[in-house]
C-alpha positions in Angstrom: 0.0 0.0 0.0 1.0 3.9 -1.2 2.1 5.5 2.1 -0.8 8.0 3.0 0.3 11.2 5.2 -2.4 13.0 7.1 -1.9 16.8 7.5 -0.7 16.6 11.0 2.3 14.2 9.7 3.5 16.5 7.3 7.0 17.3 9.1 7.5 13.4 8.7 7.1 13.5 5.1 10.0 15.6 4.3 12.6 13.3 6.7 11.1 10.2 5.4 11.9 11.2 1.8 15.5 12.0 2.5 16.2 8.8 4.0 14.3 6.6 1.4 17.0 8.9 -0.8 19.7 8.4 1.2 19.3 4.7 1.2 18.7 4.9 -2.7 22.4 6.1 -2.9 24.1 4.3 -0.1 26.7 2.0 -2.0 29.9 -0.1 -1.1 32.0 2.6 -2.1 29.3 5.6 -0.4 28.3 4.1 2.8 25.6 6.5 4.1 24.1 4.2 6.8 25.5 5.9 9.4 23.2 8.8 8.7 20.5 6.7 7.6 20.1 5.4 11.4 20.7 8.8 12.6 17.7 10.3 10.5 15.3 6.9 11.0 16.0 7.0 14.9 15.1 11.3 14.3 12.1 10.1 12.5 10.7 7.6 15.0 11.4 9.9 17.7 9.2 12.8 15.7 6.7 10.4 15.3 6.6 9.5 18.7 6.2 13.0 19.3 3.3 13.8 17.1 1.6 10.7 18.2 1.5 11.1 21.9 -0.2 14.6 21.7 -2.5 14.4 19.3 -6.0 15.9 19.4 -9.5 14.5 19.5 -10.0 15.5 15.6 -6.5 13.9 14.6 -7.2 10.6 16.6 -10.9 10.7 14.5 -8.4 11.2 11.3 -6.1 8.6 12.3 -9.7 6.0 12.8 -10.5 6.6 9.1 -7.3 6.8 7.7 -7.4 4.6 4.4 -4.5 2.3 5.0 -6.0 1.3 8.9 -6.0 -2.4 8.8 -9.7 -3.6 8.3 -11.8 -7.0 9.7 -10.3 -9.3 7.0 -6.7 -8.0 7.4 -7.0 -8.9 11.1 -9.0 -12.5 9.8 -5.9 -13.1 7.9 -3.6 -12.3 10.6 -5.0 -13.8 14.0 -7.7 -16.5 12.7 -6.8 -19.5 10.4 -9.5 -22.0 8.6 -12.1 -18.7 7.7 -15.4 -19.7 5.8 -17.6 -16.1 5.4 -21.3 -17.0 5.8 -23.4 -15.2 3.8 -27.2 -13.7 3.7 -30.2 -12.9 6.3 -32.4 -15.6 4.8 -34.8 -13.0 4.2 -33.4 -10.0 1.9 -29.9 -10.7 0.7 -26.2 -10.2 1.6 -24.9 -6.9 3.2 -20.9 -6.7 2.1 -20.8 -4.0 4.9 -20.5 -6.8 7.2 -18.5 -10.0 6.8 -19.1 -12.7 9.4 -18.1 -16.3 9.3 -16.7 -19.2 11.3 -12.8 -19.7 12.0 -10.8 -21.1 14.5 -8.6 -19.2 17.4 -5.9 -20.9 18.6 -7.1 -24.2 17.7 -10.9 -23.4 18.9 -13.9 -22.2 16.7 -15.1 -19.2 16.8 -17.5 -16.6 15.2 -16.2 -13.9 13.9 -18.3 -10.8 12.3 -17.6 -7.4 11.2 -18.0 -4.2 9.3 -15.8 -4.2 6.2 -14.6 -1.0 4.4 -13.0 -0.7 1.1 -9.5 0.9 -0.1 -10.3 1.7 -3.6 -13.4 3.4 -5.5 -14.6 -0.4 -6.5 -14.4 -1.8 -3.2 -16.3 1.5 -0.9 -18.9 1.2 -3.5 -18.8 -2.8 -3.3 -18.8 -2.6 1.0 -20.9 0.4 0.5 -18.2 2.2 2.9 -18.4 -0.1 5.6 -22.3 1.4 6.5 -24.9 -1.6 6.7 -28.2 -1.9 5.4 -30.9 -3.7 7.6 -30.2 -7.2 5.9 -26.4 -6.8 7.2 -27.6 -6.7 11.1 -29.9 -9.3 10.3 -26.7 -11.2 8.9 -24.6 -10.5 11.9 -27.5 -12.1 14.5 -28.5 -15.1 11.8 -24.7 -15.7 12.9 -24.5 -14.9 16.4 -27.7 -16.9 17.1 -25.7 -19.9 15.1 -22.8 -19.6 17.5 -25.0 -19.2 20.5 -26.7 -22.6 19.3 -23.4 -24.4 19.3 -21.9 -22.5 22.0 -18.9 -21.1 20.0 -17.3 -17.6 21.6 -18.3 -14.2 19.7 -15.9 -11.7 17.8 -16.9 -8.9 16.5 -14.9 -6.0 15.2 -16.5 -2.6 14.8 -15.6 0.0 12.1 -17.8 1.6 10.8 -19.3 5.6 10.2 -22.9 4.2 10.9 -26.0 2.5 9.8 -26.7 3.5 6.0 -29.2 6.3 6.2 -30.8 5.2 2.7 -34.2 4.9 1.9 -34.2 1.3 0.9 -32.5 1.0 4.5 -35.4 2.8 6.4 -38.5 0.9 4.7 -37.0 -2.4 5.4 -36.7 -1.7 9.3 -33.0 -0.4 9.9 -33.9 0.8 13.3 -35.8 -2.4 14.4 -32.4 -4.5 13.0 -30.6 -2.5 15.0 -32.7 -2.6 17.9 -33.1 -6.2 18.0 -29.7 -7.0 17.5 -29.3 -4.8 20.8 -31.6 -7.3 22.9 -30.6 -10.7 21.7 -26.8 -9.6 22.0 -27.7 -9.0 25.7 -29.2 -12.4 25.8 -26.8 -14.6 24.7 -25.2 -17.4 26.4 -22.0 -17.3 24.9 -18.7 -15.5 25.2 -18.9 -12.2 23.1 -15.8 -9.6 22.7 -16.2 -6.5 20.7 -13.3 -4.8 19.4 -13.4 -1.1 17.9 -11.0 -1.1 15.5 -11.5 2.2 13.7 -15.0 4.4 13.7 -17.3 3.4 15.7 -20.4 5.3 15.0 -23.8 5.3 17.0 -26.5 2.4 16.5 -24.6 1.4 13.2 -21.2 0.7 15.7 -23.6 -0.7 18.6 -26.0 -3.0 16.8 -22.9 -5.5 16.8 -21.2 -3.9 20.1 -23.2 -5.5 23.2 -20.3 -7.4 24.6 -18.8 -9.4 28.0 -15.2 -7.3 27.2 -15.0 -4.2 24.7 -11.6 -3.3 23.5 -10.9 -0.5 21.8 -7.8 0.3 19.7 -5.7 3.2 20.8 -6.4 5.2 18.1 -10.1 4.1 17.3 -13.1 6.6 18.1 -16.9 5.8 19.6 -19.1 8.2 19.5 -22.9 8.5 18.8 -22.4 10.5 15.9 -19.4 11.7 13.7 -18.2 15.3 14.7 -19.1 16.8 11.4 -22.6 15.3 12.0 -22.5 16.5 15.4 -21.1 20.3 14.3 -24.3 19.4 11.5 -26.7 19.6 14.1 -25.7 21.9 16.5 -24.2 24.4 14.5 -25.6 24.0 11.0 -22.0 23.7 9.6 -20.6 20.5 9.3 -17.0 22.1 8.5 -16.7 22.4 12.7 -15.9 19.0 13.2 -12.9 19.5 14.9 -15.0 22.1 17.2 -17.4 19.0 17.4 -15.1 16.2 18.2 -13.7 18.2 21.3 -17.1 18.4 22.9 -17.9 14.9 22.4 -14.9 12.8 23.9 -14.4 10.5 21.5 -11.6 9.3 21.8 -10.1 5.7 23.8 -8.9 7.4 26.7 -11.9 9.4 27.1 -14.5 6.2 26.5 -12.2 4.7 29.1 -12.2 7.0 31.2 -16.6 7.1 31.0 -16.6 3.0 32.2 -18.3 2.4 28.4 -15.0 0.2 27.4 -13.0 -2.3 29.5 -9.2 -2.1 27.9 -7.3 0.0 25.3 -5.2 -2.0 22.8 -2.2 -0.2 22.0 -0.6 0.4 18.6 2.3 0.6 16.7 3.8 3.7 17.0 2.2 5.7 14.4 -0.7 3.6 14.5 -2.2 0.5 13.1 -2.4 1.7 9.2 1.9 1.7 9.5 2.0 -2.3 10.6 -0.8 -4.6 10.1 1.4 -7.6 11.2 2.5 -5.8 14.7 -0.9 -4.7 14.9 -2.5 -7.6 14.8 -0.3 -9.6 17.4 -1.0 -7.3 19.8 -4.7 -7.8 19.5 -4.4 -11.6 19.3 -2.9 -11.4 22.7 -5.6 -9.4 24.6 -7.9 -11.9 22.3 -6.2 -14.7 23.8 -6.2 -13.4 27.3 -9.8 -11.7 27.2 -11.4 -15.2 25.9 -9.2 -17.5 28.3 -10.9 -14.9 31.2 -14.7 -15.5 29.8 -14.7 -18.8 29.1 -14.5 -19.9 32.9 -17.5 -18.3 33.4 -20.9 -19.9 33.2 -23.3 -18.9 30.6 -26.1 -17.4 32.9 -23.3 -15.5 35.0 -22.1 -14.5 31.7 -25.4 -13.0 30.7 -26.2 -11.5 34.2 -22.1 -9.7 34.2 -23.1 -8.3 30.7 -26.4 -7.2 32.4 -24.9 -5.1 34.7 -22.0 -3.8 32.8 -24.0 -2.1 30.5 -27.2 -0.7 33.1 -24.1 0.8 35.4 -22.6 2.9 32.2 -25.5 5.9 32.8 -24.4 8.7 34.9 -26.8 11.3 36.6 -26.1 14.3 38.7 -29.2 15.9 41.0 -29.1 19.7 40.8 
């Protein structure tokens, strides 16, 4: 993949490019590695830099950015023997979500979630990672399958929101969502959500109603997106950044609110720079996270879920 620089990454660009130069001319007779080190060890200090003090805007730029590793670059990575499952059984199949069975270190497991696309063909083809009804429908017709056989739940959220079309709306998008949000409270059977990227209101929920919800460290949950939120409030969506302050969006601050239960961290300069050391750092809180839940029985399960989510509301008497 093309290397993709966000505005904020800029002063990266220009030391980057002298040391992909430098190493262009480095020969037996011209060693230059000396001062390749001394620029790349610059450059991952910089980065380091930028990356530890970025703001709530630039962490929602960072959750989009185009090369972030998606649910079937992590499938590839963590989870071996993959079949997708495809359709609701009662519309057709949504490729906004992917879902299918797999096996985690030597166990089955399900494993669904919201699929974006790099290139023109492929947002148009995953309908940029923003599900119709039938894809929720998709993602229960699954988790009710693993429930049956009591296989542990995966589910990796990424996604801007539920498609607002109106195909979407007459075939029940907010009663998908909806009931995906009961049965997922319901079911007896180890469920981890991870937000990998955007996760945005009911479309981000609807497969989100999990025993342990991770979040990676540059990822973002909110109930809208901050130009929808600077929409709404301000009638100017250009005030996302304005927007994405006020709504604490980011890991630390959905952390901080009880609403997740661990931050994954990332490579430095996030996920989009190393899918491979990316994706072994999620396998192990996978690993440890499932190892955790499956000692528990299935009705404490359910009742733990219960209350996790019924203790996230906060209320102050004036």
């Amino acid at each position: 993949m093309a290397a993709q620089y966000l505005e904020f990454e800029k002063p990266l660009v220009e030391l980057e490019q002298k040391i992909h130069e430098l190493m262009e001319f480095s020969t037996d007779t011209m060693d230059l590695k000396t001062e390749v080190a001394k620029l790349e060890k610059k450059a991952e200090q910089m980065r380091e830099d930028i990356f530890a003090n970025l703001t709530r805007w630039q962490t929602a730029q960072v959750a989009r950015h185009i090369n972030r590793p998606f649910t079937l670059d992590y499938v590839s990575r963590i989870f071996t023997d993959f079949v997708e499952l495809h359709g609701d059984r009662q519309f057709g199949d949504d490729h906004a979500i992917v879902g299918g069975l797999a096996q985690f270190e030597g166990e089955p497991v399900m494993i669904i979630g919201h699929q974006k696309g790099r290139d023109t063909k492929e947002k148009v083809y995953r309908n940029f990672g923003m599900p119709n009804p039938e894809g929720y429908r998709k993602a229960l017709r699954l988790m009710e399958m693993a429930e049956r056989f009591q296989i542990p739940i995966i589910t990796f959220v990424d996604t801007p929101g539920a498609f607002p079309g109106i195909g979407a709306e007459e075939r029940g998008q907010a009663e998908a969502i909806a009931r995906n949000l009961r049965e997922m409270a319901r079911f007896k059977t180890p469920i981890i959500v991870v937000v990998t990227g955007e996760g945005g209101s009911g479309g981000a929920l609807a497969i989100a109603v999990g025993d342990r919800v991770l979040m990676l460290e540059y990822s973002v949950y909110a109930v809208i997106s901050p130009e929808g939120c600077a929409a709404i409030l301000w009638s100017d969506g250009t005030k996302g950044e304005q927007a994405a302050e006020a709504l604490k969006l980011t890991a630390k601050d959905i952390k901080d609110l009880d609403v997740i239960d661990e931050i994954v961290k990332e490579p430095v300069g996030g996920a989009h720079r190393d899918h491979d050391a990316m994706a072994k750092t999620l396998r192990e809180a996978l690993s440890r996270n499932l190892k955790e839940l499956k000692t528990l029985a299935p009705e404490q399960l359910v009742e733990e879920r219960y209350q996790k989510f019924r203790k996230m509301s906060r209320f102050v008497e004036m």
